[in-house]
ROZA-527214 format. One record per residue (C-alpha): residue in three letters; x, y, z. Coordinates in steps of 0.2 Angstrom, whole numbers. Layout:
N
@type=ALA&X=X&Y=Y&Z=Z
...
// end
This chain:
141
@type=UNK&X=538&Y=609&Z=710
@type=UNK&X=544&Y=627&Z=710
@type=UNK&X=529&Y=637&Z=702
@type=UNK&X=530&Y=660&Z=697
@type=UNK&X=515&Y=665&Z=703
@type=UNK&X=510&Y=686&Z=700
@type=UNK&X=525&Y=695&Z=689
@type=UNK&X=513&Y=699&Z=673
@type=UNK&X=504&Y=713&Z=680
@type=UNK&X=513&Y=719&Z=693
@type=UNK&X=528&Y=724&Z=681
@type=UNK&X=537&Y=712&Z=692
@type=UNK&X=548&Y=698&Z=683
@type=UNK&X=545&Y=682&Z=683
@type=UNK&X=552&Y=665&Z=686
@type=UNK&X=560&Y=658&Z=670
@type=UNK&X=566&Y=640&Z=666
@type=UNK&X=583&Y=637&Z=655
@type=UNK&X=578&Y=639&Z=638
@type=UNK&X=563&Y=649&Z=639
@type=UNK&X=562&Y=665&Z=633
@type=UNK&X=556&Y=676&Z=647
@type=UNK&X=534&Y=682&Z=643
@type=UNK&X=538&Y=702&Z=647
@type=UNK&X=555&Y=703&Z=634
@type=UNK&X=564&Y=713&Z=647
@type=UNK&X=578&Y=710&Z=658
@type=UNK&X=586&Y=694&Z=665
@type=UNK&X=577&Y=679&Z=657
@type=UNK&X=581&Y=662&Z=651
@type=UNK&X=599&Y=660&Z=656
@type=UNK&X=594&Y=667&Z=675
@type=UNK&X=591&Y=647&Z=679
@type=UNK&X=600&Y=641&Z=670
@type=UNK&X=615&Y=627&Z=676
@type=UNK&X=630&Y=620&Z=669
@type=UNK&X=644&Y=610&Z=673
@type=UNK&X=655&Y=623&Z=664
@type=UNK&X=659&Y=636&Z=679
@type=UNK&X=661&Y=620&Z=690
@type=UNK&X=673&Y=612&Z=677
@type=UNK&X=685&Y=627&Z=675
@type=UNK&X=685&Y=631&Z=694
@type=UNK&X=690&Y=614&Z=697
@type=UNK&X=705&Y=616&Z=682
@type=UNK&X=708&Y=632&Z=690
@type=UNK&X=710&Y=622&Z=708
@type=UNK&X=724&Y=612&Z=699
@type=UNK&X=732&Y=625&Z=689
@type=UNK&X=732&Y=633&Z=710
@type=UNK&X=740&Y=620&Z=714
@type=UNK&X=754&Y=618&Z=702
@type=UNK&X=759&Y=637&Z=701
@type=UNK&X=760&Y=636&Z=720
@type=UNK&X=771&Y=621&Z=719
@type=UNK&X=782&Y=631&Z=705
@type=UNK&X=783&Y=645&Z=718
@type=UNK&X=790&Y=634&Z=732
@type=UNK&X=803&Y=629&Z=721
@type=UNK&X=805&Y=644&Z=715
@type=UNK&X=808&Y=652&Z=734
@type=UNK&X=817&Y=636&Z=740
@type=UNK&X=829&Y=638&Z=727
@type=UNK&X=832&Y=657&Z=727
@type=UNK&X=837&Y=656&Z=746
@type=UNK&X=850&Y=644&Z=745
@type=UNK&X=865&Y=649&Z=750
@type=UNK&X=861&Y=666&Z=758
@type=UNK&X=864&Y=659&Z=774
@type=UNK&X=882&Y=654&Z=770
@type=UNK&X=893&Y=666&Z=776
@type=UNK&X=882&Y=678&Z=785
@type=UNK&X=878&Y=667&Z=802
@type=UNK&X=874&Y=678&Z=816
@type=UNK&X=867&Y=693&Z=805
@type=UNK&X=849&Y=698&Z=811
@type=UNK&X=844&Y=700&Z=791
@type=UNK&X=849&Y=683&Z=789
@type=UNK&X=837&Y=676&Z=802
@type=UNK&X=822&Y=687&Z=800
@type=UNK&X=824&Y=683&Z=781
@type=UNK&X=823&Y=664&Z=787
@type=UNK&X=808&Y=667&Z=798
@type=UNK&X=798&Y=676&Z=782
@type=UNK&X=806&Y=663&Z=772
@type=UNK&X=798&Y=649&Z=783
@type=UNK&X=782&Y=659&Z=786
@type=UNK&X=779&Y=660&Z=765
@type=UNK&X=781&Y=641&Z=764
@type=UNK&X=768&Y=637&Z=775
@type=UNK&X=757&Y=650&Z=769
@type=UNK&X=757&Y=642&Z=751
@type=UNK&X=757&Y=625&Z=758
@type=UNK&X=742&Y=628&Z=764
@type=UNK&X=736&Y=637&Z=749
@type=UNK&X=741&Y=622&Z=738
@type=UNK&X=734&Y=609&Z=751
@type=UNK&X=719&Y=619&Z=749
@type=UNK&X=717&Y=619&Z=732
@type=UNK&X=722&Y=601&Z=729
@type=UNK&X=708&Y=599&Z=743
@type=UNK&X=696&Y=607&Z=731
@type=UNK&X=697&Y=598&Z=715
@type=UNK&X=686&Y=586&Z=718
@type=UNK&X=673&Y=592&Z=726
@type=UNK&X=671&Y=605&Z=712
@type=UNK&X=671&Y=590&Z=699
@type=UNK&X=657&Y=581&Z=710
@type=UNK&X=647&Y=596&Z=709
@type=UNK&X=650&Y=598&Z=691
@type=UNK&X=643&Y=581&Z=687
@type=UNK&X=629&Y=585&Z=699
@type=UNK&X=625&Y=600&Z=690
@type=UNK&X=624&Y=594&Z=672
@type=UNK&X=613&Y=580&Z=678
@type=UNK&X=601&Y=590&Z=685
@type=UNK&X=602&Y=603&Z=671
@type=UNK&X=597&Y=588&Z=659
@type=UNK&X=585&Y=580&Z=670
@type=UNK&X=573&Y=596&Z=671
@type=UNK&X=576&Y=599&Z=655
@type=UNK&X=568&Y=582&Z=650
@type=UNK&X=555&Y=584&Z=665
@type=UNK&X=551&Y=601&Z=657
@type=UNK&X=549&Y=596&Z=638
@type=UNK&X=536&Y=583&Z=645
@type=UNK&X=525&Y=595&Z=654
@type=UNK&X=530&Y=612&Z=642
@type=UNK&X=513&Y=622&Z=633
@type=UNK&X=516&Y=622&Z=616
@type=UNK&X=517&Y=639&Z=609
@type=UNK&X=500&Y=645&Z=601
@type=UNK&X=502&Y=650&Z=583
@type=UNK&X=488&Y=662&Z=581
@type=UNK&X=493&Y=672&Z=599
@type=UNK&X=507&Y=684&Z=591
@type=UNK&X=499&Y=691&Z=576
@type=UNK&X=490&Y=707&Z=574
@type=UNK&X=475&Y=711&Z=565
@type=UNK&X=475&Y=724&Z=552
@type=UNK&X=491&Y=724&Z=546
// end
């Protein structure tokens, strides 16, 4: 169990749990904590959307070099642009391998990270002071 020890006095911030509002008001606070499966969800949408735009673009290049070769057979231009034709497939092979990689891992972690998320939270709720009601006011006014 992960405990803030010293922060009041010292002017120093403290630890903060999801869904408490920080004791000295100031910067950082609650959501510093906090997890979600939200970033993890998108990054993993965002692995796939990778991965279909890069397969877009290979057809994209495939198709927009077809023919060039017809014609020009022994030009140098024609066989560097084959080799940087070559050389750009592979690269976004390996960009889409990659990102098809990704997926789900990042889902995993997602699911991970909303079941922890809900888990403290319920552990937290158990052991959580309850808020005084007499420990805000002011006298005199």
């Amino acid at each position: 169990m992960m405990q803030s020890e010293g922060g009041g006095s010292s002017g120093e911030q403290g630890m903060n749990l999801a869904g408490v509002a920080p004791v000295s008001g100031g910067a950082g606070g609650a959501a510093d904590l906090k997890q979600s499966e939200g970033p993890w969800t998108h990054a993993a949408g965002a692995v796939v959307k990778m991965q279909s735009d890069t397969n877009a673009g290979l057809a994209r290049l495939g198709t927009s070099h077809e023919g060039v070769q017809e014609g020009t057979e022994g030009l140098e231009a024609t066989a560097a642009l084959s080799a940087v034709l070559f050389s750009w497939q592979e690269r976004l092979k390996t960009v889409r391998d990659e990102a098809g990689n990704l997926e789900a891992p990042l889902k995993l972690v997602a699911v991970d990270h909303g079941e922890y998320e809900a888990s403290q939270l319920s552990k937290y709720a158990q052991i959580a002071p309850r808020p005084d009601k007499g420990s805000g006011e002011q006298g005199g006014r």
